[in-house]
KOLLUMVO-919757 format. One line per field, with one value per residue (C-alpha): chain; x, y, z. Coordinates in nm, 4 decimals, padded with zeros to 6 digits. Each point is the difference from the previous one (the first is absolute). Example, Ala and Ser with C-alpha at 12.3 -4.5 7.8 and 13.67 -1.06 7.14 Angstrom:
<vextis>
chain A:A
u 01.2300:00.1370
v -00.4500:00.3440
w 00.7800:-00.0660
</vextis>
This chain:
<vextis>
chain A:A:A:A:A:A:A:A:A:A:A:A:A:A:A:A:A:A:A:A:A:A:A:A:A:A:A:A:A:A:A:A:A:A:A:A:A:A:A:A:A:A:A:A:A:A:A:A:A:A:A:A:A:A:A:A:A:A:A:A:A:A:A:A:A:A:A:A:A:A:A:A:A:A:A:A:A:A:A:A:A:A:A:A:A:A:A:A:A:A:A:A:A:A:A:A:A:A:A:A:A:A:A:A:A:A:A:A:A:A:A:A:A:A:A:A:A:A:A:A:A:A:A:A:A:A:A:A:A:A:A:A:A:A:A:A:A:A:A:A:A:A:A:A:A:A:A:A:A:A:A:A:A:A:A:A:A:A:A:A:A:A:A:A:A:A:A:A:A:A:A:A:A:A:A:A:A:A:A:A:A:A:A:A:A:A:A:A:A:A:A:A:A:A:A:A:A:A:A:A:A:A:A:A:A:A:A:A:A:A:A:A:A:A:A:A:A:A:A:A:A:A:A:A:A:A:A:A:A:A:A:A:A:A:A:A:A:A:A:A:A:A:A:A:A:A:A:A:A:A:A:A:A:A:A:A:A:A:A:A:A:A:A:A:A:A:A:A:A:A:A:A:A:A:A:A:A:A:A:A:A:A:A:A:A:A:A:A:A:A:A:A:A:A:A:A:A:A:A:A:A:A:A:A:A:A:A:A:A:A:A:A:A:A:A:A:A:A:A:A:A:A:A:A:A:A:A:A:A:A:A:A:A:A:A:A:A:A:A:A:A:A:A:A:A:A:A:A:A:A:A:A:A:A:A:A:A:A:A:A:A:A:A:A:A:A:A:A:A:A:A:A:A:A:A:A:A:A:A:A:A:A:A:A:A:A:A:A:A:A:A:A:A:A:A:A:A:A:A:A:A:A:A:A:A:A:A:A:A:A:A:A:A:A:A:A:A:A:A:A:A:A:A:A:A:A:A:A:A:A:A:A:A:A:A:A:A:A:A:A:A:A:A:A:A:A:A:A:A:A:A:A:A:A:A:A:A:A:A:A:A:A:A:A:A:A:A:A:A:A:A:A:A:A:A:A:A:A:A:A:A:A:A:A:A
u 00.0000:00.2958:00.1489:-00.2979:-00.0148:00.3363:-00.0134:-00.2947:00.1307:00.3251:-00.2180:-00.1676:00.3172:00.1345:-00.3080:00.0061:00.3271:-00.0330:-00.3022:00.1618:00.3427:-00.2725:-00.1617:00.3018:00.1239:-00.3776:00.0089:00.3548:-00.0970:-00.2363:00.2254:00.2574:-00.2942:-00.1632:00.2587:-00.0174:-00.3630:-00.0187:00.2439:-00.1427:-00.3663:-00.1569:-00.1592:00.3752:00.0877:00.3516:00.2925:00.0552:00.3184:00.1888:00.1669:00.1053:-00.2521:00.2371:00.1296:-00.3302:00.1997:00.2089:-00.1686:00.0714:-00.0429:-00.0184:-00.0770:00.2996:00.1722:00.0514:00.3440:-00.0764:-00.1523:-00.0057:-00.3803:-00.1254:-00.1591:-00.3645:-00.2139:-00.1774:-00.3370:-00.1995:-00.2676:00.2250:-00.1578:-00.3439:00.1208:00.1850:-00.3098:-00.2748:-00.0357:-00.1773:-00.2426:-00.1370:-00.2769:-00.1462:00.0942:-00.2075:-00.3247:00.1430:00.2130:-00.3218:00.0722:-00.2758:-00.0490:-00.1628:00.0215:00.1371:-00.3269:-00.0922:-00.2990:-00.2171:00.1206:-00.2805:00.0821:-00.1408:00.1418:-00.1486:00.0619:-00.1808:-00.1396:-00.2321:-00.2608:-00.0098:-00.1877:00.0238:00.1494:-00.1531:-00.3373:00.0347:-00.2053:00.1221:-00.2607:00.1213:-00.1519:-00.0961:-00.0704:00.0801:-00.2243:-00.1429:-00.1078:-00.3218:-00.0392:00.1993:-00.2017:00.0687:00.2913:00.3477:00.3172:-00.0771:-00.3581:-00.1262:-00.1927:-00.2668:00.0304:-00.1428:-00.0030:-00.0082:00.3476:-00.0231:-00.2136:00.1940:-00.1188:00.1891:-00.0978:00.0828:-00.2365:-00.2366:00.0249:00.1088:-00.3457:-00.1881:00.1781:-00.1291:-00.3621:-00.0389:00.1292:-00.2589:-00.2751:00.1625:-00.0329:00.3022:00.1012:00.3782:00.0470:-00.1656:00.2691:00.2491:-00.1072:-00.0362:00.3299:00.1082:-00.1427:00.1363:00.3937:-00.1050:00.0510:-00.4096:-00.1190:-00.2042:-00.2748:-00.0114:00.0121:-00.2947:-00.1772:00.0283:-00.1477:-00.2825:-00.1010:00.0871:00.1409:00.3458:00.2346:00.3218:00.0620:00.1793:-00.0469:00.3181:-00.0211:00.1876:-00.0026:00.0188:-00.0695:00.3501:00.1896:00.0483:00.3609:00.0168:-00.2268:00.1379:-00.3316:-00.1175:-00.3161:00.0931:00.3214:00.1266:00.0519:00.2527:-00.0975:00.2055:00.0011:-00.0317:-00.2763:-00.0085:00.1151:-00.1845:00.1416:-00.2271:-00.0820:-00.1204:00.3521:00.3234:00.3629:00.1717:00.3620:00.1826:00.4287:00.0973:00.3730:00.2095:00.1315:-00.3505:-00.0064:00.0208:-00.3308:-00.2306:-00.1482:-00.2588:-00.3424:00.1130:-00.3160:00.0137:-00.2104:-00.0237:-00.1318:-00.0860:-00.0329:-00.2396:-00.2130:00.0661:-00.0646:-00.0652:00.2668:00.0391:00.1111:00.2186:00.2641:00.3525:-00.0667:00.3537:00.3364:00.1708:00.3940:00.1258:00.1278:-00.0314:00.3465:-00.0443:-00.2287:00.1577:-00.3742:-00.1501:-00.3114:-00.3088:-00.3265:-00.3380:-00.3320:-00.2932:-00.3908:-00.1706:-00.3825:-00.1504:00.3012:00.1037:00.3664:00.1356:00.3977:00.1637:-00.0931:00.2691:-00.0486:00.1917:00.0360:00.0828:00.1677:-00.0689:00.2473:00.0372:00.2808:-00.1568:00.3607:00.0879:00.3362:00.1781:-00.1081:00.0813:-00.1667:00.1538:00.1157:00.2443:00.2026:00.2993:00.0907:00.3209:00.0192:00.2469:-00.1801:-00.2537:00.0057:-00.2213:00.1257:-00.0456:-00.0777:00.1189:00.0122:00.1253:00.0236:00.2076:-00.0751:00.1644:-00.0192:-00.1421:00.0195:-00.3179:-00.1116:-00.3195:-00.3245:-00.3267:-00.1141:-00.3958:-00.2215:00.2902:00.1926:00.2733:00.0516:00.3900:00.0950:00.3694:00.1581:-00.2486:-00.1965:-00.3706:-00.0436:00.3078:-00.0625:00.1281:-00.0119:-00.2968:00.1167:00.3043:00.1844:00.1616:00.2241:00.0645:00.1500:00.2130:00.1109:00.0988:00.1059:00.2840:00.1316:00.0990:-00.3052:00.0254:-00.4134:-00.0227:-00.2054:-00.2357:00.0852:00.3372:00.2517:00.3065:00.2211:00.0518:00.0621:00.1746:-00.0453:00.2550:00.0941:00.3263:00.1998:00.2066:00.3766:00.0926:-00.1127:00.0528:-00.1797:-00.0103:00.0356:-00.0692:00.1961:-00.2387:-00.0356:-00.2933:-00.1732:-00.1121:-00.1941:-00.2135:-00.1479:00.3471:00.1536:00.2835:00.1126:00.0759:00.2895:00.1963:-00.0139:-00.0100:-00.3124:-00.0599:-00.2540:-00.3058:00.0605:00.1756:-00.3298:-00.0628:00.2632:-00.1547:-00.0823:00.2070:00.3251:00.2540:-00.0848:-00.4136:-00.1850:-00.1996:-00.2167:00.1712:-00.1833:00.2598:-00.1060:00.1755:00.1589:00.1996:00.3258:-00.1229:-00.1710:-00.0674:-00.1730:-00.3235:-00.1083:00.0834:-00.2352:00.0848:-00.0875:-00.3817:-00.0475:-00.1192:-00.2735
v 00.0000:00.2211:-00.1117:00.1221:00.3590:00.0668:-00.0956:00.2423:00.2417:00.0218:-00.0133:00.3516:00.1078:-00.0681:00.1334:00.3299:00.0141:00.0292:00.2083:00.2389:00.0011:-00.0322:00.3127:00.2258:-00.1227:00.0947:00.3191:00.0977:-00.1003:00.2795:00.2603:-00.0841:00.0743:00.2943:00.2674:-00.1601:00.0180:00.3806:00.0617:-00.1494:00.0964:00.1865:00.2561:00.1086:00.3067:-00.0272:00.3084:00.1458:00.1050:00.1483:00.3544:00.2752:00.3043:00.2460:-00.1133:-00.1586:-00.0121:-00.2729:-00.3632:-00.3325:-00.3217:-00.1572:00.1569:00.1545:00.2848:00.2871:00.0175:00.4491:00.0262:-00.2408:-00.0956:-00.3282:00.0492:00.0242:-00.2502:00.1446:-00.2048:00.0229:00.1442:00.1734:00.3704:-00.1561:-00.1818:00.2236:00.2120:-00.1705:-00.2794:-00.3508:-00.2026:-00.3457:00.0511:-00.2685:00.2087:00.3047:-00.1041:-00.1154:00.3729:00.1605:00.1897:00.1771:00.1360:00.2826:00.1253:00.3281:00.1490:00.2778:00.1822:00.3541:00.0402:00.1684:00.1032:00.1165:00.1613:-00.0256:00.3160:00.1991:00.2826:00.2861:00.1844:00.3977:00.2740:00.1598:00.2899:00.1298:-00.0474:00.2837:00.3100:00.3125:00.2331:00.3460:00.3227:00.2149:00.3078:00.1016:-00.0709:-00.1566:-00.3060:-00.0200:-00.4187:-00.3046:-00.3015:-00.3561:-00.1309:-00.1004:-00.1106:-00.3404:00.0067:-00.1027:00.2813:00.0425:00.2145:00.3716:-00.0745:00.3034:00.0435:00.3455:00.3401:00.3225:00.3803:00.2414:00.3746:00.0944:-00.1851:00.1805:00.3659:-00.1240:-00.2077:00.2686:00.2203:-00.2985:00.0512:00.3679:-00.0080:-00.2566:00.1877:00.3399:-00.1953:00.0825:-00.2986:00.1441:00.0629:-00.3447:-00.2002:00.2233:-00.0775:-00.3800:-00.0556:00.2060:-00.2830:-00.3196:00.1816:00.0083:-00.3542:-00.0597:-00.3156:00.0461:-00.2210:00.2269:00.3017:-00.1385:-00.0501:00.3700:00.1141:-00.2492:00.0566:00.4110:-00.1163:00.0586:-00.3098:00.0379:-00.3305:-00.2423:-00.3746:-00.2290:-00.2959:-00.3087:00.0457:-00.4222:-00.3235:-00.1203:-00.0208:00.3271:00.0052:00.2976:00.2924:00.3292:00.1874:00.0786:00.2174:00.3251:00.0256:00.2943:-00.1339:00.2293:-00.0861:-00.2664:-00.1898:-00.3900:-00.1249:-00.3912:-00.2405:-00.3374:-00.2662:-00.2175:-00.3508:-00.0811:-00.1542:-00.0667:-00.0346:-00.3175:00.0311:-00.3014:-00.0485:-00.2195:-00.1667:00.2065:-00.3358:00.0337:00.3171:-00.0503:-00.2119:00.3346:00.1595:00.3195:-00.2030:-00.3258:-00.2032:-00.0874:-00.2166:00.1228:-00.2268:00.1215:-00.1928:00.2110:-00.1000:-00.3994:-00.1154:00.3340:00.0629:00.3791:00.1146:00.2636:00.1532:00.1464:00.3796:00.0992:-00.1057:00.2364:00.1333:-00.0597:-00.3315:-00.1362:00.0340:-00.2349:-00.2695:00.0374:00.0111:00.1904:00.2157:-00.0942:00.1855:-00.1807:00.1367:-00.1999:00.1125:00.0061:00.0429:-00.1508:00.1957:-00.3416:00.0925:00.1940:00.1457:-00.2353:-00.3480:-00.2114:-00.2000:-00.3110:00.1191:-00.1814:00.1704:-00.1852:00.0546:-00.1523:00.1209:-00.1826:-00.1233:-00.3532:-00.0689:-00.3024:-00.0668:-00.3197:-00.0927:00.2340:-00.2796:-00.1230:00.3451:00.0151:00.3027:00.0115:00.3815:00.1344:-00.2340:-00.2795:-00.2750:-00.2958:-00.3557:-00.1779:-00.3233:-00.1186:-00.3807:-00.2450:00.0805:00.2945:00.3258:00.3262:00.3171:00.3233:00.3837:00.1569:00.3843:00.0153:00.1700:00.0699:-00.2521:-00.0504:-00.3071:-00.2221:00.0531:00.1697:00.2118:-00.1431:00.3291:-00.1638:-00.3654:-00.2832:-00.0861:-00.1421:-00.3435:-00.0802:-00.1982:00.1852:-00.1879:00.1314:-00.2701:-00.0707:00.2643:00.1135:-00.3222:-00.0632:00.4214:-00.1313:-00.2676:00.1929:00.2434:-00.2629:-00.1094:00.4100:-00.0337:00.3529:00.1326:00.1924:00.1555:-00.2296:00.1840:00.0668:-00.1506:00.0741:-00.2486:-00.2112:00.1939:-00.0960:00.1602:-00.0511:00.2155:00.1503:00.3452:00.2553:-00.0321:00.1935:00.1934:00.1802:00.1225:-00.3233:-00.2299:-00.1093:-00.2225:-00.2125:-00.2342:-00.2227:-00.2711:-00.3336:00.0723:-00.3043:00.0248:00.0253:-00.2828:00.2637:00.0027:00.3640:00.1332:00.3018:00.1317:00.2793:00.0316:00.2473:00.2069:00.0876:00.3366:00.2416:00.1943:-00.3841:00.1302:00.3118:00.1024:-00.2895:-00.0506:-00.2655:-00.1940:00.0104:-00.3032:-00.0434:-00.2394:-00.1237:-00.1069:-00.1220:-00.0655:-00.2255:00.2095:-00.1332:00.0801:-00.1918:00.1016:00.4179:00.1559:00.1098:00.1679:00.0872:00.1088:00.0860:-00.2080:00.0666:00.2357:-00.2383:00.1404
w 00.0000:00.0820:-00.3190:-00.1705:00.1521:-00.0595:-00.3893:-00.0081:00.1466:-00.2626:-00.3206:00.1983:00.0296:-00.3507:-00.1292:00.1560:-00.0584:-00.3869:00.0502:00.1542:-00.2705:-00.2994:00.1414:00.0443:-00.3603:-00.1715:00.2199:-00.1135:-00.4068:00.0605:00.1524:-00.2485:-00.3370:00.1865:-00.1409:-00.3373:-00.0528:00.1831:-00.2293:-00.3549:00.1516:-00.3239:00.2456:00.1194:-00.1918:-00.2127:00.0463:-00.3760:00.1549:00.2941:00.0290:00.2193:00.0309:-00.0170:-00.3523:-00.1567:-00.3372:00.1656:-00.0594:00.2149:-00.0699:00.3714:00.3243:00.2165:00.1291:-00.2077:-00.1613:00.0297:00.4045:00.2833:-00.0392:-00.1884:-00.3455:-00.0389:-00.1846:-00.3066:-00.0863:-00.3044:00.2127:00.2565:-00.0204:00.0203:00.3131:00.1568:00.0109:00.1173:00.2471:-00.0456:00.1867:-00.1119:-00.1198:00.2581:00.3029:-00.1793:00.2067:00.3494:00.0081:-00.0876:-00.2840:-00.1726:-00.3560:-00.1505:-00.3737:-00.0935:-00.1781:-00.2041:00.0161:00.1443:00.3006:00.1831:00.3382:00.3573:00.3269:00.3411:00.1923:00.2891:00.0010:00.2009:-00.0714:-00.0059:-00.0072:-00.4325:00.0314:-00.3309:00.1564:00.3103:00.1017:00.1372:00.2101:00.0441:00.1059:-00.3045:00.1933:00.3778:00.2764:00.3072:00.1049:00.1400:-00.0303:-00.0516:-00.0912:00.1672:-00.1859:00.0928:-00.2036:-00.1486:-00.0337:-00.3263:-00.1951:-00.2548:-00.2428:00.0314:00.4067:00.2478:00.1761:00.1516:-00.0114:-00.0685:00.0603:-00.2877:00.1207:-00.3304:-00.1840:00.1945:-00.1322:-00.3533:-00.0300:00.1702:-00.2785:-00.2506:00.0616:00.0314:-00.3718:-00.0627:00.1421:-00.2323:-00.3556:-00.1471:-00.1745:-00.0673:00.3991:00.0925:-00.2408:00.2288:00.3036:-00.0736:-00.1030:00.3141:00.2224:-00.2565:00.0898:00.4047:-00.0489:00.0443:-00.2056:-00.3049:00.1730:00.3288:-00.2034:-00.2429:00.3612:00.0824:-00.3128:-00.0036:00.3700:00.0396:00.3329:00.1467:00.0379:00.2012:00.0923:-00.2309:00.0453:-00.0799:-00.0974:-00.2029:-00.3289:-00.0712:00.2165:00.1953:00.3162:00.1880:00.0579:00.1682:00.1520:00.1273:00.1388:00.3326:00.0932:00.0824:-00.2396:-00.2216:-00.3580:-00.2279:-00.3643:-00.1535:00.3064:00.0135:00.1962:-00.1153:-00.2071:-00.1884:-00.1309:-00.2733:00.0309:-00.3971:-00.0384:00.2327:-00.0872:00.0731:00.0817:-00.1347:00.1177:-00.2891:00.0167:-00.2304:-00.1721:-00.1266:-00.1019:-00.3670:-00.0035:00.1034:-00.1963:00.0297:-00.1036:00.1178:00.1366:00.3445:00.2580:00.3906:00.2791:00.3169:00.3426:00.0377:-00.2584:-00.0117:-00.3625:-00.1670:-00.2848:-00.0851:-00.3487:-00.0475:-00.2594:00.0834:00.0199:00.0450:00.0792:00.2479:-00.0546:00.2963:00.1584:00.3373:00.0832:00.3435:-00.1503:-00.4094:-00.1106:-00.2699:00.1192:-00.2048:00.0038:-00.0999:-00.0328:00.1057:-00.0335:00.3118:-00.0710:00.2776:00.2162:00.2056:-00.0914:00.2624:00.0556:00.2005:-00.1518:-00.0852:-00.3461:-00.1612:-00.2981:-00.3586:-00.2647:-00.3712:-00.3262:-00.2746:-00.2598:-00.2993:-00.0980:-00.0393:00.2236:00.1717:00.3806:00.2025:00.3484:00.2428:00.2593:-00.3133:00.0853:00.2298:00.1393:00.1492:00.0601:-00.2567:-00.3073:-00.1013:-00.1366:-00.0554:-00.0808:-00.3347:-00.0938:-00.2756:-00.1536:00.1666:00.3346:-00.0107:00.1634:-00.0559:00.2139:-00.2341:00.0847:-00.1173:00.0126:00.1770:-00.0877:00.1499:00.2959:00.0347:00.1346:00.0395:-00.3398:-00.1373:-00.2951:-00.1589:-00.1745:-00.0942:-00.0054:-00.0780:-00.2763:-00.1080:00.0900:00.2429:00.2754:00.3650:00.3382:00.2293:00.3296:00.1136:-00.1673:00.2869:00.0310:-00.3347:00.0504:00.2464:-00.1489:-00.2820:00.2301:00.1525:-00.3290:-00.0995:-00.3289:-00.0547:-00.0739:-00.3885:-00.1476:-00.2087:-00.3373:00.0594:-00.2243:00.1531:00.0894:00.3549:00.3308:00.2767:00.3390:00.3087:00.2909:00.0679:00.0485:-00.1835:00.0006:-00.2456:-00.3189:-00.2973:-00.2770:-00.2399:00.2534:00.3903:00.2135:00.2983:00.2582:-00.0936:00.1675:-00.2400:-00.3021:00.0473:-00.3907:-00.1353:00.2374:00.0899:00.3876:00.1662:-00.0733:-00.0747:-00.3652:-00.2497:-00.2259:-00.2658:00.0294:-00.2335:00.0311:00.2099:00.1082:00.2245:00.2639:00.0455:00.4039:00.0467:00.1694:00.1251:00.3064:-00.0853:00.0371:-00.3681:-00.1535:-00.3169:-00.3247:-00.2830:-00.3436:-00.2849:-00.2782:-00.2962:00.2038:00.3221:00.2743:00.0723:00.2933:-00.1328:00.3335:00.3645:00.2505:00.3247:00.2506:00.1355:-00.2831:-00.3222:-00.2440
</vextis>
């Protein structure tokens, strides 16, 4: 029995034994055609050739140092601008990273702005009272500042002395005949500053009238009322003012990055919380010259009917401005758009995975879109999710964001400092240009043009974009550090 377990127990042995060596061999077959098959895989992009960026002219057969600097020689691939620009994604990661898609589209834009506003008294709609003639006043009728007035209603009773003896005067002359004397006499009593109604009165009746009635000439608020019983008037004196209620002014403080949408006509829509549900229509009456200079708003006056005189000064309104240019231009959804402060830029998808950082000039913004004045073009596909990682992405391999249109050739952007200039040519410490494979390093660069080192000076910290020229590589642009466009 013994016998028997021990037998067993040496085939197990043996067995595992070549288990174990047959599955390091299988494992190690594997390892050993891994590179081969990365390296024949038909997806794996093949180098044209190698050679130094700062003498492009220079072709190399095989990968290596460069026989010029102490850097290794960049790979050029048949699609290498392409690449260098834009980053790729398989396509089966697109939905798990949640990347979203929206057409670049051409069309009307039409477009709205939500502002505030209050309502105020129209200044074109006021009433002055003032005392035509000197006098006393005998009675002051029960009204105070605010009240709301009809039109024609009593606000004081005023004695004029000298209307007295003039229509006394007025109707001995009547009594006389003489038509010639009469005429006199009347217009006398019209430049006394007596109405034509009061003075109509007086003829009629044969009677004496010194007392003048004011009252307000139209329907309103009264503002203000300067009369007491018992006061000495001096003509030309104010005694109350009325403000109208058939229409009040709507002040509107519109953003002035919105400026250039208003227009004087412009329809606009006011709700008030006072009135829940009722929409008011309106047109822009006028657009003031002068800016907020605390808030950066543009002062916008409205003009709203008030028939049924509900409106009153003080109301505040949400207020929607519509315009519509009637042109046809580009606009993509407004989330697509990242603003990073100094530009923006939206990402593009193109085929095959590949996504490519584009500067665009920006339009008009309204109801969640985006007018693209410069840098994209009908029927491009921009990424509406997830833009902001694929940014940074592109952001950590040094893709350099162009604009759409622009045909100029690769950029590449690194950091660095001035050592040393002159005026074809600047000498700098540079950190790794990571699109150009080139490690930091001390070096001179020509320059563009001599107007790139103006305000500058050595020992500033700069942002440095190089471009490719026929001679090699040439600084195209250096912007002080914290100050790029």
């Amino acid at each position: 029995m013994n016998l028997k377990k021990s037998h067993a127990a040496w085939l197990v042995g043996i067995s595992m034994a070549f288990g174990v060596a047959g599955g390091y061999w299988f494992a190690q077959q594997r390892m050993d055609t891994a590179p081969a098959q990365r390296l024949t895989s038909p997806d794996e992009r093949q180098a044209l050739y190698w050679y130094d960026p700062m003498y492009p002219q220079q072709k190399f057969d095989k990968p290596g140092k460069s026989p010029f600097m102490d850097m290794q020689l960049v790979p050029q691939y048949a699609s290498g601008a392409a690449d260098r620009a834009s980053i790729s994604i398989d396509p089966s990661l697109t939905q798990n990273l949640g990347l979203r898609f929206a057409t670049v589209t051409r069309g009307t834009f039409d477009s709205s702005l939500d502002v505030t506003g209050v309502l105020a008294f129209n200044e074109r709609d006021v009433a002055v009272i003032q005392a035509r003639t000197a006098g006393f006043v005998e009675r002051v009728y029960a009204h105070a500042p605010g009240d709301v007035l009809k039109a024609n209603a009593p606000l004081a009773d005023i004695l004029v002395p000298e209307w007295a003896a003039a229509q006394t005067e007025f109707l001995a002359l009547k009594r006389n005949g003489d038509a010639d004397l009469l005429a006199a006499a009347r217009q006398r009593l019209q430049l006394t500053g007596m109405p034509a109604a009061l003075i109509a009165q007086v003829e009629r009746g044969g009677k004496v009238q010194p007392y003048l009635t004011v009252t307000s000439p139209m329907g309103g608020v009264l503002q203000t009322l300067n009369v007491r019983a018992g006061m000495t008037l001096a003509t030309g004196e104010t005694l109350a003012r009325v403000n109208g209620l058939d229409s009040v002014w709507l002040a509107v403080a519109v953003p002035e990055a919105q400026a250039g949408s208003i227009s004087v006509g412009q329809a606009v829509q006011a709700r008030l919380p006072a009135f829940p549900g009722t929409t008011l229509n309106g047109k822009v009456s006028a657009i003031l010259p002068e800016t907020n200079a605390d808030s950066r708003t543009l002062n916008v006056r409205v003009e709203l009917p008030n028939s049924h005189g509900r409106l009153r000064p003080g109301l505040t309104a949400q207020v929607r401005l519509n315009h519509s240019t009637g042109r046809s231009v580009l606009w993509v959804p407004s989330e697509a758009v990242i603003r990073t402060g100094q530009r923006a830029l939206v990402m593009l998808a193109e085929d095959a995975g590949r996504y490519r950082p584009v500067v665009v000039q920006l339009g008009q913004e309204s109801d969640g879109k985006t007018v693209i004045l410069k840098g994209l073009e009908e029927g491009q596909k921009v990424v509406t999710s997830g833009q902001f990682l694929l940014d940074s992405e592109a952001s950590l391999k040094g893709i350099v964001a162009r604009m759409g249109a622009d045909s100029s050739p690769d950029l590449h952007e690194a950091d660095g400092q001035i050592v040393g200039f002159n005026d074809t040519e600047v000498t700098l410490a540079h950190g790794p240009f990571k699109t150009l494979g080139m490690p930091g390093m001390t070096m001179t660069f020509p320059l563009a043009s001599p107007a790139l080192m103006q305000g500058l000076k050595a020992g500033d910290p700069v942002r440095i974009t190089l471009g490719q020229s026929d001679d090699g590589l040439r600084v195209e642009r250096l912007d002080k550090a914290g100050s790029q466009p």
